[in-house]
mmCIF file of the N, C-alpha and C atoms, coordinates in Angstrom:
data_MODEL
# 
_entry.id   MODEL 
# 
loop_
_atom_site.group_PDB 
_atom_site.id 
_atom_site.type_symbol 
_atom_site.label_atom_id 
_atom_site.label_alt_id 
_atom_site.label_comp_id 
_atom_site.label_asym_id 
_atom_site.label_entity_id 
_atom_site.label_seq_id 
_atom_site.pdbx_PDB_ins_code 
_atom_site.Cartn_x 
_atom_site.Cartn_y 
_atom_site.Cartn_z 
_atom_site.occupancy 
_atom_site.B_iso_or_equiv 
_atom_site.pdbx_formal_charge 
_atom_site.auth_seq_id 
_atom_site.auth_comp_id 
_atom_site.auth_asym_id 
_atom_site.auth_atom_id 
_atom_site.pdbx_PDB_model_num 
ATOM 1   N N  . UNK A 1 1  ? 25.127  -6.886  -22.611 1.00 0.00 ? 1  UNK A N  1 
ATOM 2   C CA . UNK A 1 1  ? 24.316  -5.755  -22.983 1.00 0.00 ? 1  UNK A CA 1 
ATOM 3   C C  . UNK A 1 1  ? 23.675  -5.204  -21.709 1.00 0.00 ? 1  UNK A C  1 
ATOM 4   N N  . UNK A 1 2  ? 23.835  -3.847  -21.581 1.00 0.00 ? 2  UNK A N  1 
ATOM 5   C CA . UNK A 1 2  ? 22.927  -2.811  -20.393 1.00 0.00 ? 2  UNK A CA 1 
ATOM 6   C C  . UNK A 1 2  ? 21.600  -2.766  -20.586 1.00 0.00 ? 2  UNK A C  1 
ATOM 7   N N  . UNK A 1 3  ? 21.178  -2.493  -19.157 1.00 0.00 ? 3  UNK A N  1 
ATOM 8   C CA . UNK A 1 3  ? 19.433  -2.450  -19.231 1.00 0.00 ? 3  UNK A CA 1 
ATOM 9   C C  . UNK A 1 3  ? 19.312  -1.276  -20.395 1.00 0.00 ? 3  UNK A C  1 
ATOM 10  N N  . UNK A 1 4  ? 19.958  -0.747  -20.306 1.00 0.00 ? 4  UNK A N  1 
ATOM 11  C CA . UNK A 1 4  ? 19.871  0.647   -21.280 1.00 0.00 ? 4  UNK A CA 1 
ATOM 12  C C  . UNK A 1 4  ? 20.138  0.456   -22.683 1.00 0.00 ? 4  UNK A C  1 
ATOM 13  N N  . UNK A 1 5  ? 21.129  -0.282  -23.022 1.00 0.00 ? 5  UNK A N  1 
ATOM 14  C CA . UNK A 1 5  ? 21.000  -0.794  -24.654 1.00 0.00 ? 5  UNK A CA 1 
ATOM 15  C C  . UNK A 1 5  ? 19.736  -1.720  -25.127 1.00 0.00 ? 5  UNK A C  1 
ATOM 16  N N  . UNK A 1 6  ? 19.480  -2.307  -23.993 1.00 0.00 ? 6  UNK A N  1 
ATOM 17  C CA . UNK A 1 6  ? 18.507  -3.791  -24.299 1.00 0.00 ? 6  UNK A CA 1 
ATOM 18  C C  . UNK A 1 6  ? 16.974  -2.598  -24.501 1.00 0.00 ? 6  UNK A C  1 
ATOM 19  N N  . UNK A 1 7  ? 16.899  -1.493  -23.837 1.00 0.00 ? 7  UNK A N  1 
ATOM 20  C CA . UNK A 1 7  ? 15.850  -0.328  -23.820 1.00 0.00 ? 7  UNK A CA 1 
ATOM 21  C C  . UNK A 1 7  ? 15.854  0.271   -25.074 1.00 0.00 ? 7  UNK A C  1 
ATOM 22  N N  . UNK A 1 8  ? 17.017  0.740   -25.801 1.00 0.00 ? 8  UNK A N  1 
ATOM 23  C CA . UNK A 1 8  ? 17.268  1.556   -26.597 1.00 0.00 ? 8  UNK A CA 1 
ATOM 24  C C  . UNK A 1 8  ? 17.165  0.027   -28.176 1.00 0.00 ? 8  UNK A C  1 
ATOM 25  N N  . UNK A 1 9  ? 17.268  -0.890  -27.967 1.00 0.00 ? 9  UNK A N  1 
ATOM 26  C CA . UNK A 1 9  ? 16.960  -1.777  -28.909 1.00 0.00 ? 9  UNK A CA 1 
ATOM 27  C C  . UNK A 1 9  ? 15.443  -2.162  -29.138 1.00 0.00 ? 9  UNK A C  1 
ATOM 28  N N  . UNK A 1 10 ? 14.760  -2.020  -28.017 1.00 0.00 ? 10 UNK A N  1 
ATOM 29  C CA . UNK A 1 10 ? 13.511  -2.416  -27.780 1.00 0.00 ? 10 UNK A CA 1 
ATOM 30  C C  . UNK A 1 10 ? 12.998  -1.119  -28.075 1.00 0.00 ? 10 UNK A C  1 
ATOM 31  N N  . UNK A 1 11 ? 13.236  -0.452  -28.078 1.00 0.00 ? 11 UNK A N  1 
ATOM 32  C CA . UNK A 1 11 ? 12.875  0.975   -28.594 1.00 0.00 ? 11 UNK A CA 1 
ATOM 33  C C  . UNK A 1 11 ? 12.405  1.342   -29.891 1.00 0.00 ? 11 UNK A C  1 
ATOM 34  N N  . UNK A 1 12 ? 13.977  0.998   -30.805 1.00 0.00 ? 12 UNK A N  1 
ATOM 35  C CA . UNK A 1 12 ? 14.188  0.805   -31.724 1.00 0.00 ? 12 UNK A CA 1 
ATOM 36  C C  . UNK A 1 12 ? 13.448  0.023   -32.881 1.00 0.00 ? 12 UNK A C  1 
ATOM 37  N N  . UNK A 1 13 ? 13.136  -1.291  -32.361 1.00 0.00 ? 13 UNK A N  1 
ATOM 38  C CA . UNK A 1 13 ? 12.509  -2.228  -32.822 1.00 0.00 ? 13 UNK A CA 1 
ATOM 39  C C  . UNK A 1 13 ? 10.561  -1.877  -32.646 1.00 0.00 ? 13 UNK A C  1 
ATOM 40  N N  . UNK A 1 14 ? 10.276  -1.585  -31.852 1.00 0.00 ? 14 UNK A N  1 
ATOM 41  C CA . UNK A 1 14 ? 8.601   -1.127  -31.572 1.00 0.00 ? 14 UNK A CA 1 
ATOM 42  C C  . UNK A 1 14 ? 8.793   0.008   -32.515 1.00 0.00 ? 14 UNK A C  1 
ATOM 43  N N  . UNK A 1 15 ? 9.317   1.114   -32.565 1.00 0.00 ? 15 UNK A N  1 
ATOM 44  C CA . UNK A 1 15 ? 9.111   1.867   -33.461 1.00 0.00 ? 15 UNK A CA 1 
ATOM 45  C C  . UNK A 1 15 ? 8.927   1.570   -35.352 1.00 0.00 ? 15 UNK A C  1 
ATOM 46  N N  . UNK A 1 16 ? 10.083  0.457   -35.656 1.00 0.00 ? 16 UNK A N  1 
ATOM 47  C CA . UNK A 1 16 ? 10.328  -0.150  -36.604 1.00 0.00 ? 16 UNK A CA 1 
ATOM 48  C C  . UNK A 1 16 ? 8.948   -0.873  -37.434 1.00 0.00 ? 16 UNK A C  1 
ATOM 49  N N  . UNK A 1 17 ? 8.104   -1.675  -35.949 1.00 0.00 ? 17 UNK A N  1 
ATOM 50  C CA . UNK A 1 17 ? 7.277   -2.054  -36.353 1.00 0.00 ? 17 UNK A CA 1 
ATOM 51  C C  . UNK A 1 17 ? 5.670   -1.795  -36.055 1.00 0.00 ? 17 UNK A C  1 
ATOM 52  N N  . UNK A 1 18 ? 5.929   -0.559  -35.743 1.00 0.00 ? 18 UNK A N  1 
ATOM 53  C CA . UNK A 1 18 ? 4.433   0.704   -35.679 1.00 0.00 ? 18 UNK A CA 1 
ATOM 54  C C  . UNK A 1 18 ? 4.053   0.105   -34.303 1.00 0.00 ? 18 UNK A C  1 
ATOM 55  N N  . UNK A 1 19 ? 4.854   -0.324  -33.221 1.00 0.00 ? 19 UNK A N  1 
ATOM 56  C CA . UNK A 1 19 ? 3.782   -0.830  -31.915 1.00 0.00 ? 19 UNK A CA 1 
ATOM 57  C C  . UNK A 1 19 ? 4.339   0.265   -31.093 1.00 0.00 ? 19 UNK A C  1 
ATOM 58  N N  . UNK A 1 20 ? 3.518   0.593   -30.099 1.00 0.00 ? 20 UNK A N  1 
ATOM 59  C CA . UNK A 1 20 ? 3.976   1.248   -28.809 1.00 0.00 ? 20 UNK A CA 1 
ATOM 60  C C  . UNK A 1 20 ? 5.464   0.821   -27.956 1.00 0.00 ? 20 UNK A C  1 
ATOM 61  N N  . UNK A 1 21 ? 5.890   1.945   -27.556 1.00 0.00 ? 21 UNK A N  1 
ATOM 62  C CA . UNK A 1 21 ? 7.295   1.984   -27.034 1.00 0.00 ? 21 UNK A CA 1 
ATOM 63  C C  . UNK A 1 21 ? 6.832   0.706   -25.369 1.00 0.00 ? 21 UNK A C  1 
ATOM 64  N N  . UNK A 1 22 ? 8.266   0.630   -25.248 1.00 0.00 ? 22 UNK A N  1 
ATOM 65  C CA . UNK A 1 22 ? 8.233   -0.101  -23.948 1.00 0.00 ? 22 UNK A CA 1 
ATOM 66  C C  . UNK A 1 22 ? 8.493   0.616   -22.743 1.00 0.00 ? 22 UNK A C  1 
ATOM 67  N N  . UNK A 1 23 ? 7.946   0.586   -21.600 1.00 0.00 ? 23 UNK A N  1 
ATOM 68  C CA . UNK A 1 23 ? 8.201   1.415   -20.565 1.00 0.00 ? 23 UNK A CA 1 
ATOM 69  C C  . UNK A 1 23 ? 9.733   1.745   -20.595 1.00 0.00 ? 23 UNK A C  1 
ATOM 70  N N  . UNK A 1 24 ? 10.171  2.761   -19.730 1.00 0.00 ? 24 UNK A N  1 
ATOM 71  C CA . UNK A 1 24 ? 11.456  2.808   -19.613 1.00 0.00 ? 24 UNK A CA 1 
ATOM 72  C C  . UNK A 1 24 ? 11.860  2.123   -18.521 1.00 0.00 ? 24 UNK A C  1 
ATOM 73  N N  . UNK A 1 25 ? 13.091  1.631   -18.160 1.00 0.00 ? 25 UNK A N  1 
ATOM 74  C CA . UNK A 1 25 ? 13.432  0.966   -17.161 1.00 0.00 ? 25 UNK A CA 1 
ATOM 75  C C  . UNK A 1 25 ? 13.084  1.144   -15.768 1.00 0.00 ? 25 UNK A C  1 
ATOM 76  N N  . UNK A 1 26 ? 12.844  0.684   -14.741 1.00 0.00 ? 26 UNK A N  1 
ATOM 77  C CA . UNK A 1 26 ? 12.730  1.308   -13.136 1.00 0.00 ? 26 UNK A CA 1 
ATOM 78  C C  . UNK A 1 26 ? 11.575  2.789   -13.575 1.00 0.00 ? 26 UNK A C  1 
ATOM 79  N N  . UNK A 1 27 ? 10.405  2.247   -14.256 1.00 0.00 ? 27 UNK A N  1 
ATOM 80  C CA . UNK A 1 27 ? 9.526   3.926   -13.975 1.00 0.00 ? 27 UNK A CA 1 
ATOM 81  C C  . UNK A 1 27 ? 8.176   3.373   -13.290 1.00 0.00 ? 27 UNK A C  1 
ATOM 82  N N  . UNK A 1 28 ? 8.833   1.605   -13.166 1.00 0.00 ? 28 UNK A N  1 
ATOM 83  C CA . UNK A 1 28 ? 7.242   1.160   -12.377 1.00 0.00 ? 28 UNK A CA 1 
ATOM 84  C C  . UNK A 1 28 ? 7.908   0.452   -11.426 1.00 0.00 ? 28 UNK A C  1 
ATOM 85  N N  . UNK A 1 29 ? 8.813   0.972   -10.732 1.00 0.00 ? 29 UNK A N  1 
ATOM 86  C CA . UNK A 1 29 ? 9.481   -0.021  -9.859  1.00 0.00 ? 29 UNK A CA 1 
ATOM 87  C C  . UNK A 1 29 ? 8.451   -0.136  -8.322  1.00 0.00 ? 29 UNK A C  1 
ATOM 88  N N  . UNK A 1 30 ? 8.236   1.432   -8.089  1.00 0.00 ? 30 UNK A N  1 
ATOM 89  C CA . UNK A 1 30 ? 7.886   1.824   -7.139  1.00 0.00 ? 30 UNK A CA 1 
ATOM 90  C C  . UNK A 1 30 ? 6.070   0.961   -7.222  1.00 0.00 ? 30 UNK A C  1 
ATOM 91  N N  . UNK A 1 31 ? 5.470   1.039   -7.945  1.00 0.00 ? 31 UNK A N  1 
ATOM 92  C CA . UNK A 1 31 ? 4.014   0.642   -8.192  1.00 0.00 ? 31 UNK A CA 1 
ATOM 93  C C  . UNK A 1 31 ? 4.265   -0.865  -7.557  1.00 0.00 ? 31 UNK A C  1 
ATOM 94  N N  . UNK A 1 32 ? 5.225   -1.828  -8.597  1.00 0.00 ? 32 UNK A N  1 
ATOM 95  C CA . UNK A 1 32 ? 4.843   -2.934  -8.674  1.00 0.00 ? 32 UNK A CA 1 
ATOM 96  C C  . UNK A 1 32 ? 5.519   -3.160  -6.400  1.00 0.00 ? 32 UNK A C  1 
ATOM 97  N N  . UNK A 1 33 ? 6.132   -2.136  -5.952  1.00 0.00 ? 33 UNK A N  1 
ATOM 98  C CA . UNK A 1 33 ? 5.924   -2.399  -4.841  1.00 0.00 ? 33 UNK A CA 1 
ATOM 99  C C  . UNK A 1 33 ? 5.179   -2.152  -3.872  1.00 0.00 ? 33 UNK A C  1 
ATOM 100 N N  . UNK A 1 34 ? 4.491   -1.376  -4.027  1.00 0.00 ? 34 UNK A N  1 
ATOM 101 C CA . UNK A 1 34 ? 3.239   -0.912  -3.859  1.00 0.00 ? 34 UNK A CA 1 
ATOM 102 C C  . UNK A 1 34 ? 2.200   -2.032  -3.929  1.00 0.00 ? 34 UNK A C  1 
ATOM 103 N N  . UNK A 1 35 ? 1.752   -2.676  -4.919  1.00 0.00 ? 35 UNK A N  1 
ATOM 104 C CA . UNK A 1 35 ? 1.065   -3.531  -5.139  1.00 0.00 ? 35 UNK A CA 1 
ATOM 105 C C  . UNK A 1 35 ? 1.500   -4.989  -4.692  1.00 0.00 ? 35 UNK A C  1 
ATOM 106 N N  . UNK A 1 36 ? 2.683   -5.224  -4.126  1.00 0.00 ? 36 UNK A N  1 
ATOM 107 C CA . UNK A 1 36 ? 3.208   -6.595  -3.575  1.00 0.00 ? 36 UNK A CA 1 
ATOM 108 C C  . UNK A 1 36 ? 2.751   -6.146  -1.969  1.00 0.00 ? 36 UNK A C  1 
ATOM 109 N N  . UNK A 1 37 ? 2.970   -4.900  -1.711  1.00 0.00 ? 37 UNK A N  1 
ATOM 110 C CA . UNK A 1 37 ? 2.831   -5.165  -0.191  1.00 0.00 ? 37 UNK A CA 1 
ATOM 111 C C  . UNK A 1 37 ? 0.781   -5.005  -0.341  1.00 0.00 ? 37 UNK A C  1 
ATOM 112 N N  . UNK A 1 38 ? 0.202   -4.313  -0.568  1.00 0.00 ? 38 UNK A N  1 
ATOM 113 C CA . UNK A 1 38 ? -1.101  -4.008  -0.867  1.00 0.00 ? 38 UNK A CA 1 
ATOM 114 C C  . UNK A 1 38 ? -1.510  -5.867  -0.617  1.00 0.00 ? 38 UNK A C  1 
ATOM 115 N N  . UNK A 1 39 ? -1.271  -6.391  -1.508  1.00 0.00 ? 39 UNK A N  1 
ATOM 116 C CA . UNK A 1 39 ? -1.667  -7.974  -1.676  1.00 0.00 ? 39 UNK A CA 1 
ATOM 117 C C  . UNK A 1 39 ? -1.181  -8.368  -0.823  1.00 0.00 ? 39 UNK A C  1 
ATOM 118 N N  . UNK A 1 40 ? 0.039   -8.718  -0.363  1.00 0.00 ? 40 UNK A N  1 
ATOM 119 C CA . UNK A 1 40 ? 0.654   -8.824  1.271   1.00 0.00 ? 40 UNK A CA 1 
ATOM 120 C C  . UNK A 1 40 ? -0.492  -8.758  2.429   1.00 0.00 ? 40 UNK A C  1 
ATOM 121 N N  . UNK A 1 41 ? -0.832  -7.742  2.443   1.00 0.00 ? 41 UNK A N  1 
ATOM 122 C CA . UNK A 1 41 ? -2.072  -7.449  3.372   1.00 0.00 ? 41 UNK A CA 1 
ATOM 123 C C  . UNK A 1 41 ? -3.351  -7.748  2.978   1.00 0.00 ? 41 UNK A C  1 
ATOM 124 N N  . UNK A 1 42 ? -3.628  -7.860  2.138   1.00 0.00 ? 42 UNK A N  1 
ATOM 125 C CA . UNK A 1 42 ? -5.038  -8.286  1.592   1.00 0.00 ? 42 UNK A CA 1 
ATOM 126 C C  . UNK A 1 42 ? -5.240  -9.519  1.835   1.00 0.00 ? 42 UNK A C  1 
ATOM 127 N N  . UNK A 1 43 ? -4.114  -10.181 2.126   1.00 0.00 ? 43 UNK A N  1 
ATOM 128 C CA . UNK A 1 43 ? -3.694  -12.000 2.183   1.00 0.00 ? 43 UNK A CA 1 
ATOM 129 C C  . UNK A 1 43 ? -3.710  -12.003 3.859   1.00 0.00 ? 43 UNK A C  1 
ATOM 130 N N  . UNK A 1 44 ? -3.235  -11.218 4.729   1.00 0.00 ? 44 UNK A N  1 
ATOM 131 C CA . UNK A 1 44 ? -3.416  -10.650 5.880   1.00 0.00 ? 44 UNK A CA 1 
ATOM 132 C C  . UNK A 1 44 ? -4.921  -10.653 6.544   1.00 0.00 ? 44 UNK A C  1 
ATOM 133 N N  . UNK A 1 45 ? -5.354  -9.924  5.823   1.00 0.00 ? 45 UNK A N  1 
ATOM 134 C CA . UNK A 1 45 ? -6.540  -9.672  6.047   1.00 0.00 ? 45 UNK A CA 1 
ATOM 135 C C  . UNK A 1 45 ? -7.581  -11.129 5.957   1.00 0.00 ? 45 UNK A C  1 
ATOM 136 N N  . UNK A 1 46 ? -7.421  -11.275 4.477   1.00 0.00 ? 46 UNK A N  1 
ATOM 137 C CA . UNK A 1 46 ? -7.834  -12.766 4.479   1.00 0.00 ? 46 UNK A CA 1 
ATOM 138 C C  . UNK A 1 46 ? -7.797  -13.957 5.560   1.00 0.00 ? 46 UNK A C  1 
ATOM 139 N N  . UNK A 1 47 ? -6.466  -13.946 6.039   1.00 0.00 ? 47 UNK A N  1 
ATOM 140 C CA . UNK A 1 47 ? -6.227  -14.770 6.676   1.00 0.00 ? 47 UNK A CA 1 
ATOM 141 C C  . UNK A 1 47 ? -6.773  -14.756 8.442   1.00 0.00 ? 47 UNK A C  1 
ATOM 142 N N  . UNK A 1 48 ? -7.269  -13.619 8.749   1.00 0.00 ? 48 UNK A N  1 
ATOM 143 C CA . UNK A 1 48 ? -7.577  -12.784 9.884   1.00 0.00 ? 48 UNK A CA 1 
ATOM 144 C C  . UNK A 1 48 ? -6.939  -11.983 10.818  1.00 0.00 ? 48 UNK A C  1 
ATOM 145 N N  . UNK A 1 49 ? -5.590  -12.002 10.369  1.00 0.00 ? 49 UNK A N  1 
ATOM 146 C CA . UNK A 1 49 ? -4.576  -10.659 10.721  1.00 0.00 ? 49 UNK A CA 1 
ATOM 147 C C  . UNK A 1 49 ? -5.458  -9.073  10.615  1.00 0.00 ? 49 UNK A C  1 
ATOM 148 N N  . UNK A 1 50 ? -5.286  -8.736  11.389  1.00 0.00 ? 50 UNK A N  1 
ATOM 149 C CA . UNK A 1 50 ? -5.748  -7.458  11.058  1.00 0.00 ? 50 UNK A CA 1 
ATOM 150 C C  . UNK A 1 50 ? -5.016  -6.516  10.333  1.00 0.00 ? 50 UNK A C  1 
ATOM 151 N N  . UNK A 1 51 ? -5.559  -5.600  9.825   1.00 0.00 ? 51 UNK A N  1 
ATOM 152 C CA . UNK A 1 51 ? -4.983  -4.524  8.890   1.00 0.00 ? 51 UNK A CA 1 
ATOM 153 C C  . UNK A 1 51 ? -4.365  -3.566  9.068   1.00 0.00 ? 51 UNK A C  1 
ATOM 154 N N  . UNK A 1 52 ? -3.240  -3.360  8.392   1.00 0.00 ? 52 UNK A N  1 
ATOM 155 C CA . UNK A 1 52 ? -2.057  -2.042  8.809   1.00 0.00 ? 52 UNK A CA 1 
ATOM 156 C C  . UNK A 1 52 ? -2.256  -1.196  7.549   1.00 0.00 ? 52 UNK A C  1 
ATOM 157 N N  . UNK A 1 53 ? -1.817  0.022   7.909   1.00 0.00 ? 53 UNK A N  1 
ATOM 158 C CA . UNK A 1 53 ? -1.746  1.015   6.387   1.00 0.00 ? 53 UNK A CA 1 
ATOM 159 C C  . UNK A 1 53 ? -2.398  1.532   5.264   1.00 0.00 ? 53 UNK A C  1 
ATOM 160 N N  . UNK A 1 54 ? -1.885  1.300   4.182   1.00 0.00 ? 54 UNK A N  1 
ATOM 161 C CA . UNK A 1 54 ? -3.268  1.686   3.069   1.00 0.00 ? 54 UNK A CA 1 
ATOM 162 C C  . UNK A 1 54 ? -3.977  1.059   3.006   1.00 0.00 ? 54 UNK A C  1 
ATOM 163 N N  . UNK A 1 55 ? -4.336  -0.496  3.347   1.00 0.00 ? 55 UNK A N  1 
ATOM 164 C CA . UNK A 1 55 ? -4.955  -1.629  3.385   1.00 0.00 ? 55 UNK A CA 1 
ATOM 165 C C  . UNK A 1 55 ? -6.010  -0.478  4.474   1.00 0.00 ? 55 UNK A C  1 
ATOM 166 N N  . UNK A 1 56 ? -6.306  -0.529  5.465   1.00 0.00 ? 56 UNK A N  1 
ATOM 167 C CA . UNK A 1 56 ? -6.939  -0.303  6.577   1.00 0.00 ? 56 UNK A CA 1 
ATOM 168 C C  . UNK A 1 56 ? -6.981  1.053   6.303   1.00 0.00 ? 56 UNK A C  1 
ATOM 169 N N  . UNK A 1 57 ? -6.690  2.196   5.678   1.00 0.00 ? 57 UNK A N  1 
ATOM 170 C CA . UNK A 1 57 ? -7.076  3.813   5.487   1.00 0.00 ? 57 UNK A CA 1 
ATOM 171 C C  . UNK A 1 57 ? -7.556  3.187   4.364   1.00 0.00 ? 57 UNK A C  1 
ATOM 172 N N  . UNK A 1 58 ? -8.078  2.735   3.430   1.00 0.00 ? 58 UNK A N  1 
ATOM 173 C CA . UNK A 1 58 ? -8.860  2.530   2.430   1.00 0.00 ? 58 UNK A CA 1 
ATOM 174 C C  . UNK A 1 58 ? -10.309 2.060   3.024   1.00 0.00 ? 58 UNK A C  1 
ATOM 175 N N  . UNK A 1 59 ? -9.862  0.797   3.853   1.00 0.00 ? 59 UNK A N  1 
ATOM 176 C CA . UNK A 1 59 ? -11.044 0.232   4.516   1.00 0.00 ? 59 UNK A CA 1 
ATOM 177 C C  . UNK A 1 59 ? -11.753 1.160   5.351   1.00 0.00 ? 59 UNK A C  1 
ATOM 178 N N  . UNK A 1 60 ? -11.251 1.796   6.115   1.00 0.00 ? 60 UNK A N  1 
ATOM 179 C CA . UNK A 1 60 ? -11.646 3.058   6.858   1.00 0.00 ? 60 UNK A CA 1 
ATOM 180 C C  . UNK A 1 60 ? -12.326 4.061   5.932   1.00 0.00 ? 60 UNK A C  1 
ATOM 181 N N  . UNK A 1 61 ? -12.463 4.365   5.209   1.00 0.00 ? 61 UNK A N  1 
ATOM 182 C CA . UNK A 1 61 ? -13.059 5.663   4.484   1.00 0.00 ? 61 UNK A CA 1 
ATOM 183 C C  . UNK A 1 61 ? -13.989 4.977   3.700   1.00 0.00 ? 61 UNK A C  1 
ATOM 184 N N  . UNK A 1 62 ? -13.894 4.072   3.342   1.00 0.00 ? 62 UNK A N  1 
ATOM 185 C CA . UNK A 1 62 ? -15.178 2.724   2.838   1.00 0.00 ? 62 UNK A CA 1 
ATOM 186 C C  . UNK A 1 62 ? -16.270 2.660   3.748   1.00 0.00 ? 62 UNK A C  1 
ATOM 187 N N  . UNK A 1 63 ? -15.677 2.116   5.038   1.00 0.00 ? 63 UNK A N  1 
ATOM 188 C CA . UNK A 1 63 ? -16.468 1.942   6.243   1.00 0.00 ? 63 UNK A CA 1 
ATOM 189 C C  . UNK A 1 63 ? -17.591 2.904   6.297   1.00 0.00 ? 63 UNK A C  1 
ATOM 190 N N  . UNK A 1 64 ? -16.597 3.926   7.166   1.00 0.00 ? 64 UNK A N  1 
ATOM 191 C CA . UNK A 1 64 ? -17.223 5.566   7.616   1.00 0.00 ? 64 UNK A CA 1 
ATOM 192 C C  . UNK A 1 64 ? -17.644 6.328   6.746   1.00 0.00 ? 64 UNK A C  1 
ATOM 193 N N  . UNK A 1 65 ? -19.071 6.231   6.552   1.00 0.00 ? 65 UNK A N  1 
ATOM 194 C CA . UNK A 1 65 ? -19.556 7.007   5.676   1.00 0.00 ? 65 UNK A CA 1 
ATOM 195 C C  . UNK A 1 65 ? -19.531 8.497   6.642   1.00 0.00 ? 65 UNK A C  1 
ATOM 196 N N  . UNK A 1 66 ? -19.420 9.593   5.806   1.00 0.00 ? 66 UNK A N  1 
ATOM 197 C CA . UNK A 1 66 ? -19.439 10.642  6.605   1.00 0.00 ? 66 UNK A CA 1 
ATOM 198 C C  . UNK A 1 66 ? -20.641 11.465  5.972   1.00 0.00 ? 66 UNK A C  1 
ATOM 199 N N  . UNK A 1 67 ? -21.195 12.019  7.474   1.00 0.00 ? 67 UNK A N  1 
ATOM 200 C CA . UNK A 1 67 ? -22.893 12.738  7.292   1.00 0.00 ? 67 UNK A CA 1 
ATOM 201 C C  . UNK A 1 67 ? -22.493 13.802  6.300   1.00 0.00 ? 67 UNK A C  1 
ATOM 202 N N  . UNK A 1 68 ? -23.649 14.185  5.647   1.00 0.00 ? 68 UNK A N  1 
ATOM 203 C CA . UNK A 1 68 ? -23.604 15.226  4.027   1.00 0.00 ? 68 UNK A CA 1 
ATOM 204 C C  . UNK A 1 68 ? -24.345 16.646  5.113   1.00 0.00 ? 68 UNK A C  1 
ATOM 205 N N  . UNK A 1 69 ? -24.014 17.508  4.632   1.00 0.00 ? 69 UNK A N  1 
ATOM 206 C CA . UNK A 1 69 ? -23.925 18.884  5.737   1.00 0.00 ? 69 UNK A CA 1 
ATOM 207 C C  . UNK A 1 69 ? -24.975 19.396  4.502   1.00 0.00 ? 69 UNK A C  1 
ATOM 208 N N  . UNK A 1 70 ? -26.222 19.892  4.996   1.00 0.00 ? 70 UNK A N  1 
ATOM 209 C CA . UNK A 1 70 ? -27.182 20.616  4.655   1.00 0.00 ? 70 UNK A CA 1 
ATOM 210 C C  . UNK A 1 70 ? -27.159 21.903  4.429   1.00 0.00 ? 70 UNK A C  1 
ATOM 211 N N  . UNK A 1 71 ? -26.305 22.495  3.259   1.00 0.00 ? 71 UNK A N  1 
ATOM 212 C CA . UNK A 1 71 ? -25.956 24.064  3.663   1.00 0.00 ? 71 UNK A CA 1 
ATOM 213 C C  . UNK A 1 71 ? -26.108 24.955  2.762   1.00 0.00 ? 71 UNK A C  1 
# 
């Protein structure tokens, strides 16, 4: 059976029994890698590696508070 029948059964079946559908295949592929490297570095960080990327542009704009303009 295809990721796509095993989708279209699981589909099938949540509907059958009033629950919410199941994601569709590969529509969180990109997130859950996102979030492996994110933790990657957070473990980095932890460890005293310093910080690359969104890890460190997050930390950065956390950091730097920027002055409020009187206008």
């Amino acid at each position: 059976m295809s990721i796509t029948q095993q989708y279209v059964l699981d589909t099938y079946r949540a509907r059958q029994l009033g629950e919410p559908a199941p994601p569709a295949p590969g529509t969180q592929d990109w997130q859950v890698v996102r979030e492996w490297r994110d933790h990657r570095q957070f473990r980095a960080v932890v460890a005293g590696r310093p910080a690359r990327g969104r890890m460190r542009q997050a930390l950065g704009r956390w950091l730097h508070v920027r002055p409020r303009s009187t206008g």
